[in-house]
C-alpha positions in Angstrom: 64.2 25.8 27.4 64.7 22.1 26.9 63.0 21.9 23.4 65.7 25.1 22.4 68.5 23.0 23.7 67.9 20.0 22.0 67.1 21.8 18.6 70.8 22.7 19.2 72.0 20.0 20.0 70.3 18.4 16.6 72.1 21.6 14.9 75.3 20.8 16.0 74.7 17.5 15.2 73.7 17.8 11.6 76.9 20.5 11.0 78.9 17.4 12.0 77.1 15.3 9.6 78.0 17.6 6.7 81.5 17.9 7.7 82.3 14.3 7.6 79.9 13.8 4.5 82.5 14.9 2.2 81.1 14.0 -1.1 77.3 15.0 -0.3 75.9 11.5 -0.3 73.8 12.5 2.7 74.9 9.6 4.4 77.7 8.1 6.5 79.6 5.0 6.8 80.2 3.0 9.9 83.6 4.3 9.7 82.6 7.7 9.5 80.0 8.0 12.3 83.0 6.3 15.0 84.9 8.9 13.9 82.1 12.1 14.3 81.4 10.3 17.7 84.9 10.7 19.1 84.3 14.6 18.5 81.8 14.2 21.2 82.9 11.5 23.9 86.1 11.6 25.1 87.9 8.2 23.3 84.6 6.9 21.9 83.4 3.7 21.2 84.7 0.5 19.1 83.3 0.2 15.5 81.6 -2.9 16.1 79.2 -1.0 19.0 78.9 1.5 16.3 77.5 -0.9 13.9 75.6 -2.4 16.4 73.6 1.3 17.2 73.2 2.1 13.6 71.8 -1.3 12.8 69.1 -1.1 16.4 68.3 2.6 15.2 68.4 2.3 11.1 68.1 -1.3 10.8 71.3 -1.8 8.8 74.9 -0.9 10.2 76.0 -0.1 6.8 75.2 3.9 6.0 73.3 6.6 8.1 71.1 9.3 7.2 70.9 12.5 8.5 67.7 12.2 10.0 68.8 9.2 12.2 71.9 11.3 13.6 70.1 12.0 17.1 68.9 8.7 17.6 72.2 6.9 16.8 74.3 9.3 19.0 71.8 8.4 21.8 71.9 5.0 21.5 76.1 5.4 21.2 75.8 7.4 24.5 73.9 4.2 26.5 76.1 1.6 25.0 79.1 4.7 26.0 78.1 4.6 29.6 77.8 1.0 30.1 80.9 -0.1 28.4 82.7 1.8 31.3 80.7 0.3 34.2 81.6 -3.4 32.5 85.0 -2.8 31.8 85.4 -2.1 35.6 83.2 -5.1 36.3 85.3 -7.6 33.5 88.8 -6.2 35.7 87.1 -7.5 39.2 86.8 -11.0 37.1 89.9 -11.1 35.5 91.7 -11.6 38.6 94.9 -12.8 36.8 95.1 -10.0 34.6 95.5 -11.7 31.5 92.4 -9.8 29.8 90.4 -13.1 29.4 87.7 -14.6 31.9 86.6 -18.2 31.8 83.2 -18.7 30.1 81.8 -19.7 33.4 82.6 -16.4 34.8 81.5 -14.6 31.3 77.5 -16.3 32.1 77.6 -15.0 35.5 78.3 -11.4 34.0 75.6 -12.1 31.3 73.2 -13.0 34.0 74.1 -10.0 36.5 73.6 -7.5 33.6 70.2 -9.0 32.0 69.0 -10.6 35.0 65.6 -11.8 34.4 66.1 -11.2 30.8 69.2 -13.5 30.2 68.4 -16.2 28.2 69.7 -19.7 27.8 69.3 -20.0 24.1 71.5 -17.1 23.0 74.0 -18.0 24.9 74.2 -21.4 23.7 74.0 -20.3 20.3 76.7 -17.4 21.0 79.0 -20.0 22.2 78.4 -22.2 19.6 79.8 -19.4 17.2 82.8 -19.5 18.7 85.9 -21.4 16.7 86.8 -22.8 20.0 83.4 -22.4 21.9 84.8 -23.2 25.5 88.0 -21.0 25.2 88.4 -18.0 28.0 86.5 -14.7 26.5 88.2 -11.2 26.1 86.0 -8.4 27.2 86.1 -6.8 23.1 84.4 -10.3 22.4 81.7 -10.0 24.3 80.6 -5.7 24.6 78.3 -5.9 22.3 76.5 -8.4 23.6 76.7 -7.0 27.1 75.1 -3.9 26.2 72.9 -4.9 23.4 68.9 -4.7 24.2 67.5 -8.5 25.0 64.9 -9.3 22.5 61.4 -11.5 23.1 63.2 -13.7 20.2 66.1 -14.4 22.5 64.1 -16.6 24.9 62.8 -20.0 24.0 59.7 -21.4 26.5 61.5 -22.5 29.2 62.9 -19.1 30.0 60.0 -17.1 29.6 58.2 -20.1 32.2 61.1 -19.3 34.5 61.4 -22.9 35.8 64.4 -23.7 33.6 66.9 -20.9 34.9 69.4 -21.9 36.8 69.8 -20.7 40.9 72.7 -18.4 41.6 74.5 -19.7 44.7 76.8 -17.0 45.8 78.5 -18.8 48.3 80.1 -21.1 45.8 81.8 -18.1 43.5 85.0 -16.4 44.6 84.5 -12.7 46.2 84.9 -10.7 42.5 81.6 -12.7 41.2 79.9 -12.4 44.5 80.3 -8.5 44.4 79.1 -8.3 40.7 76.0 -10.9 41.6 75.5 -8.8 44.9 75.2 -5.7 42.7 73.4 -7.6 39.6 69.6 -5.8 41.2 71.1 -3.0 40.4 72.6 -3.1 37.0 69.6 -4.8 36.2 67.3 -1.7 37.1 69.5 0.2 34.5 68.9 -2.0 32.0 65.5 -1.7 32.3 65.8 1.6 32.3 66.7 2.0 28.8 64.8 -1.5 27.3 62.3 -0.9 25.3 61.0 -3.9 26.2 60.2 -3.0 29.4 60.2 0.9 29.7 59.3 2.2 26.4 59.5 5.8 27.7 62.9 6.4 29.8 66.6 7.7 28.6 69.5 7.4 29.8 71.0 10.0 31.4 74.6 10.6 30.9 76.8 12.1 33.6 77.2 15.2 31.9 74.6 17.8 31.6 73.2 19.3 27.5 75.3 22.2 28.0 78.5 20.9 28.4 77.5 18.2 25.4 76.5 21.3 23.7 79.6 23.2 24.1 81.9 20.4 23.0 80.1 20.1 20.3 80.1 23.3 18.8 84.4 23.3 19.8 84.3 20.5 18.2 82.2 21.3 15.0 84.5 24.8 14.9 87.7 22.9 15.6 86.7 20.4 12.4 85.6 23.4 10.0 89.0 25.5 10.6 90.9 22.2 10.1 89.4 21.7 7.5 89.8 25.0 6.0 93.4 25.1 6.5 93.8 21.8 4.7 92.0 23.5 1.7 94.2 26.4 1.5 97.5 24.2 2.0 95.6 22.0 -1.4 95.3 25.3 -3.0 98.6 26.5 -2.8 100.7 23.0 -3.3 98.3 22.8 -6.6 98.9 26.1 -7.9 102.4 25.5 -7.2 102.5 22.5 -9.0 100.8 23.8 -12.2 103.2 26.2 -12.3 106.1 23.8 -12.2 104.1 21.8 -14.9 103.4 24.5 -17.4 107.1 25.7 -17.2 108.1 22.4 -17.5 105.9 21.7 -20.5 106.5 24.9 -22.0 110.3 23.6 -22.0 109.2 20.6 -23.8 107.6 22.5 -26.3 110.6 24.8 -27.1 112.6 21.4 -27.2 110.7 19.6 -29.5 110.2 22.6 -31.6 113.8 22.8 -32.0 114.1 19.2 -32.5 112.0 19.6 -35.4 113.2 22.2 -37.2 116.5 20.8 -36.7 114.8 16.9 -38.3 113.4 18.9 -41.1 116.4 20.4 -42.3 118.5 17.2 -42.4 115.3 15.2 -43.7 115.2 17.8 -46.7 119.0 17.8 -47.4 118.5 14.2 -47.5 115.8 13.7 -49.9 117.3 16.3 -52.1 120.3 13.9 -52.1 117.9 11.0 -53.1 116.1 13.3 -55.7 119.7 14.2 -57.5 120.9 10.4 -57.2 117.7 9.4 -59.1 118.3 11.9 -61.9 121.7 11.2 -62.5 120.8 6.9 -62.5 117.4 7.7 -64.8 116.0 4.8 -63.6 112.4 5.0 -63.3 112.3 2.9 -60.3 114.4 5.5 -58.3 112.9 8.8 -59.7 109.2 7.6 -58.5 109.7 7.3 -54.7 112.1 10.0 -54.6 109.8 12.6 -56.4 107.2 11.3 -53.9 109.0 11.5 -51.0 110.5 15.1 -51.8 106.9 16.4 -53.1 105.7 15.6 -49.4 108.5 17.5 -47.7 108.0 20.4 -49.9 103.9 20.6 -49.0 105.4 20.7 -45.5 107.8 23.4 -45.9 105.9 25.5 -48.9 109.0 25.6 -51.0 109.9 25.2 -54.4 112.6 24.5 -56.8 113.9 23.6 -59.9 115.0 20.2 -59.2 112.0 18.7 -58.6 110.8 19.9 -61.8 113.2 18.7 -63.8 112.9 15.1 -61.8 109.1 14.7 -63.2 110.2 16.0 -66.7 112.9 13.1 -66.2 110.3 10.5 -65.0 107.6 11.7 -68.1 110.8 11.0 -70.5 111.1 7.7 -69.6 108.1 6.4 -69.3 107.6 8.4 -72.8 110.7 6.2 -73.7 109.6 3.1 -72.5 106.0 3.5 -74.1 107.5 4.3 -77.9 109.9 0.8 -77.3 107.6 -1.5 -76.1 105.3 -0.6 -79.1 107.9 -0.8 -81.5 108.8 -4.3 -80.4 105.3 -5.2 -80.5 104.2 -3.7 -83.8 101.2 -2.4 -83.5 99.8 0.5 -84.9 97.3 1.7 -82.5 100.0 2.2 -79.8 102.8 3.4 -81.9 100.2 6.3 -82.7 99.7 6.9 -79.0 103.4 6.6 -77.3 104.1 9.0 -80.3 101.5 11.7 -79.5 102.7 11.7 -75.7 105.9 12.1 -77.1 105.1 15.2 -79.2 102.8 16.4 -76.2 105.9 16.9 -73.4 107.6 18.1 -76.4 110.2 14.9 -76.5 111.0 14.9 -80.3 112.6 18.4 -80.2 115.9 17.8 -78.6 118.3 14.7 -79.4 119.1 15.1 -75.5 115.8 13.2 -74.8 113.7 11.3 -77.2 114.4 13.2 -80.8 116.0 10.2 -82.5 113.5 7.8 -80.9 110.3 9.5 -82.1 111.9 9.5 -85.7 112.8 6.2 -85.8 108.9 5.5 -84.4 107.6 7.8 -87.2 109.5 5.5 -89.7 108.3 2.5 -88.4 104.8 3.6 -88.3 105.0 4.5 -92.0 106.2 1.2 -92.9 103.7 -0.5 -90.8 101.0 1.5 -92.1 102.1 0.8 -95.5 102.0 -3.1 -94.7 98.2 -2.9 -93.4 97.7 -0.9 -96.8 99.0 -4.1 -98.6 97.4 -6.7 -96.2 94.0 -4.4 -97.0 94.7 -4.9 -101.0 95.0 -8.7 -100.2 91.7 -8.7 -98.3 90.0 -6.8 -101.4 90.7 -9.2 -103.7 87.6 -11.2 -104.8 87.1 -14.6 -104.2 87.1 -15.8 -108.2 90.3 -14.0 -108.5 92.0 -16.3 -106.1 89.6 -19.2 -107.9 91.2 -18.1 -111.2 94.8 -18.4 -110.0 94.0 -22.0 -108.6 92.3 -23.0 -111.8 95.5 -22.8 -113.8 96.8 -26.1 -114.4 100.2 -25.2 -115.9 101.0 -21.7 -114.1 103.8 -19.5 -115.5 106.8 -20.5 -113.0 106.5 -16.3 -111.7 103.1 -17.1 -110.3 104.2 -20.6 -108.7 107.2 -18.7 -107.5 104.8 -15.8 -105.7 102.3 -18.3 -104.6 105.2 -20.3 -102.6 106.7 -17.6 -101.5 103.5 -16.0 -100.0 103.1 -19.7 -98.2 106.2 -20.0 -97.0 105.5 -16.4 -95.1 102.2 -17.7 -93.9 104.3 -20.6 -92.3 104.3 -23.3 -95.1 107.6 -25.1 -95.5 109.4 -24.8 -99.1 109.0 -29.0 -100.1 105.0 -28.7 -99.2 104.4 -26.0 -102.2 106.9 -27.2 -104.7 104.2 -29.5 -106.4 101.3 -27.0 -107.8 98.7 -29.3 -106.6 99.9 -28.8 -103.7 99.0 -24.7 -103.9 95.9 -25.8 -105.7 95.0 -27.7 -102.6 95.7 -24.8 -99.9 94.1 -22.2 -102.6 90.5 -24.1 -101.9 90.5 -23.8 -98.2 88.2 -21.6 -97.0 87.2 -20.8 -92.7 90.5 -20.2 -91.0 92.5 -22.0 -93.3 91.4 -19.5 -96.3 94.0 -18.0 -97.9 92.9 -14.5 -96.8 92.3 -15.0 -93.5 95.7 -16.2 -92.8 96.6 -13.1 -94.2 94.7 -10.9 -92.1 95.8 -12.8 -88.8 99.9 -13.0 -90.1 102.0 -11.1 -87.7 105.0 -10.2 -88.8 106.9 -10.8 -85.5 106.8 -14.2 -86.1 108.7 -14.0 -89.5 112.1 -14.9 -88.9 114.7 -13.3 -91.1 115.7 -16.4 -92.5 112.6 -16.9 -93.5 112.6 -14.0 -95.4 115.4 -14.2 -96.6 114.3 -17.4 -98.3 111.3 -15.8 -99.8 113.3 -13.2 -101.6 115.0 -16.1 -103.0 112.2 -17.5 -104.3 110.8 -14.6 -105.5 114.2 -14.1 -107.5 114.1 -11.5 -110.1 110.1 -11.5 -110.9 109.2 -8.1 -112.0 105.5 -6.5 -110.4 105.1 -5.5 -114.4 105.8 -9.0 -115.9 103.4 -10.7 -113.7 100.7 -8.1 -113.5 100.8 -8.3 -117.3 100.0 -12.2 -116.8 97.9 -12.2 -113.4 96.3 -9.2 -111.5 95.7 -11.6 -108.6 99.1 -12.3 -108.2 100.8 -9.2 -108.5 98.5 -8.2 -105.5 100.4 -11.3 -104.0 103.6 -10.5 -104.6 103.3 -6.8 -103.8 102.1 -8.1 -100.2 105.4 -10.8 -100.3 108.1 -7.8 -101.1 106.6 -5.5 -98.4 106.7 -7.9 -95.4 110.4 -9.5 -96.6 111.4 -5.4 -96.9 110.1 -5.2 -93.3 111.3 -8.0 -91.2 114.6 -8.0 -93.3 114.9 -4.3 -92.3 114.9 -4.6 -88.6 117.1 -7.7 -88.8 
């Protein structure tokens, strides 16, 4: 019948374990376990005689397992019982109710409750501990002590010889000590009682009997679990509650910032549209690029389409069509006259005078002059080197073939005075490397013919006829062919 009882008492036990072990860590706290204990003594005990069970029982007072439940509550239960014998017993004492006793009185109480088994070197030691080690002791200072077990490590060699301890002379205390030293036999008896040391094999016995332990327990354990349910149905409902209030109110959001939105987009299209027609009407190339970017990114948003950004990239191709055919026309060179022109004709430029018509024709002229130029540079470059040595051999030139030699030096960046002597010529017609006749020729860019110079040149040239000269030097009339093409040129775009 006993073994059935106490299986339900460990039962009862263990459903109180999992109670308070809230996140299943199969252990409980210090905290925890004062708190489970209260469910089954009326007020409980203080935390530190909590810790001080869990650390006799476990060997730490920081966590308990489930296994050590029993054992801990018993130890609780002896340390229970005998903190309200020794409150009773520290009242007698504190006979001016002030809730301290003096530290001589606090040995006496030591001594009545170990007896035989008080020792001198723990209570020296615990004194020393104290910040203010001869200052009067409140009873929460010294319960743990009180009921703690003695230990053979407590006693040093003088106490276990028993000559050293100190005689007890009743007659010399006041009548509270007396009583408590009169009685000391018997609280002595139940500290034996539950020591280890010196009954291995006795319990205490609490007041009450297992059933009524038994019974609270289970009122106890039920009280806990339907607490604890109602708390989990009151969770469940505020958070259902609140998830409602959140959805609605993020649903609102939604509808708001949609609307937002829509209501951004509309004014962010007007105003690119704006940008996109201010561009166009400027035709500035530096406008039309970010504001056909911009508007191109808005329409992928929106999926629409229109004609104005069409005719904003037809716009931006123009002038960079535009720019291409000027730039190459400034610079004079054939390569890229040939391809601004055939991007030009590619978008379809030349067709209307409303975009690039009179440029492209103007390009087309210039192309065909400069192409006729290379023609006559190419002529220059054919001629053999003995017919330039022929032309330099002449001692006494006709004056047409001075004229065309000094005019063809002048281009090529001679001054006048240098070349008026023929010796002069002679002397320049021998060079050869870069300073060769024909290879200043093939480098000479006519951008850096002034028209004055040019002018200049057709002076000198005068009224020589191509026929008259070829008749008296084929060298030379190549020459001055080459002469009259680059003085029609540069005096042509000046």
């Amino acid at each position: 019948m006993l073994t059935v009882a106490n299986q339900d008492r460990d039962g009862l036990l263990k459903e109180l374990f999992k109670i308070y072990d809230q996140e299943s860590l199969h252990l409980l706290t210090a905290e925890q376990v004062q708190l489970l204990y209260q469910d089954v003594r009326i007020g409980g005990l203080s935390i530190s005689q909590v810790a001080a069970s869990m650390h006799y029982v476990c060997g730490n007072s920081d966590f308990l397992l489930s296994n050590d439940i029993r054992s801990v509550v018993e130890e609780m239960d002896r340390r229970y019982y005998l903190v309200q014998d020794l409150q009773w017993e520290f009242a007698l004492l504190d006979n001016l109710h002030v809730g301290r006793i003096s530290v001589e009185k606090s040995r006496f109480l030591f001594q009545a409750v170990h007896g035989n088994l008080f020792s001198n070197r723990k209570w020296e030691r615990f004194l020393k501990s104290r910040p203010v080690p001869l200052a009067p002791l409140a009873f929460d200072e010294i319960e743990v002590e009180l009921c703690n077990r003695p230990q053979p490590n407590d006693w040093d060699v003088m106490d276990l010889q028993g000559g050293a301890k100190p005689r007890i002379e009743v007659k010399s205390l006041d009548r509270p000590v007396q009583k408590i030293l009169q009685q000391a036999p018997f609280v002595e008896q139940n500290i034996r009682a539950v020591s280890p040391i010196i009954a291995t094999d006795a319990q205490v016995t609490p007041p009450q009997s297992n059933e009524d332990t038994d019974q609270r327990l289970k009122e106890a354990a039920a009280a806990e679990a339907e607490k604890r349910e109602e708390a989990k149905r009151r969770k469940l409902a505020e958070d259902a509650a609140k998830r409602r209030e959140r959805d609605e109110k993020r649903k609102a959001r939604r509808e708001a910032r949609r609307a937002e939105k829509q209501a951004k987009a509309m004014e962010e299209k007007e105003r690119l549209r704006f940008n996109l027609e201010d561009a166009i009407d400027a035709e500035e190339e530096k406008l039309l690029e970010p504001a056909i970017k911009d508007y191109k990114s808005a329409k992928s948003k929106h999926r629409t389409s229109d004609d104005l950004l069409a005719k904003a990239e037809r716009l931006l191709e123009m002038l960079k069509s535009r720019d291409a055919l000027k730039d190459a026309t400034t610079r004079r060179i054939i390569a890229d006259l040939e391809e601004a022109l055939k991007k030009a004709r590619k978008m379809g430029f030349h067709r209307s005078e409303d975009e690039l018509a009179n440029e492209v024709a103007q390009a087309d002229e210039l192309l065909e002059r400069l192409k006729r130029i290379e023609r006559l540079r190419s002529e220059v470059l054919e001629l053999k080197q003995s017919t330039i040595a022929e032309i330099r051999s002449y001692q006494k030139p006709m004056p047409v073939i001075h004229q065309v030699m000094t005019a063809t030096y002048l281009l090529l960046g001679v001054p006048e005075k240098e070349t008026k002597k023929w010796t002069t010529i002679q002397t320049l017609l021998g060079k050869t490397g870069r300073e060769g006749l024909k290879r200043r020729i093939s480098q000479c860019n006519i951008n850096d013919i002034t028209a004055a110079v040019a002018s200049r040149a057709r002076d000198i040239m005068g009224d020589v006829d191509l026929e008259a000269i070829r008749d008296v030097s084929a060298g030379a009339a190549t020459f001055f062919v080459w002469v009259e093409g680059m003085i029609e040129e540069v005096l042509s775009e000046n």
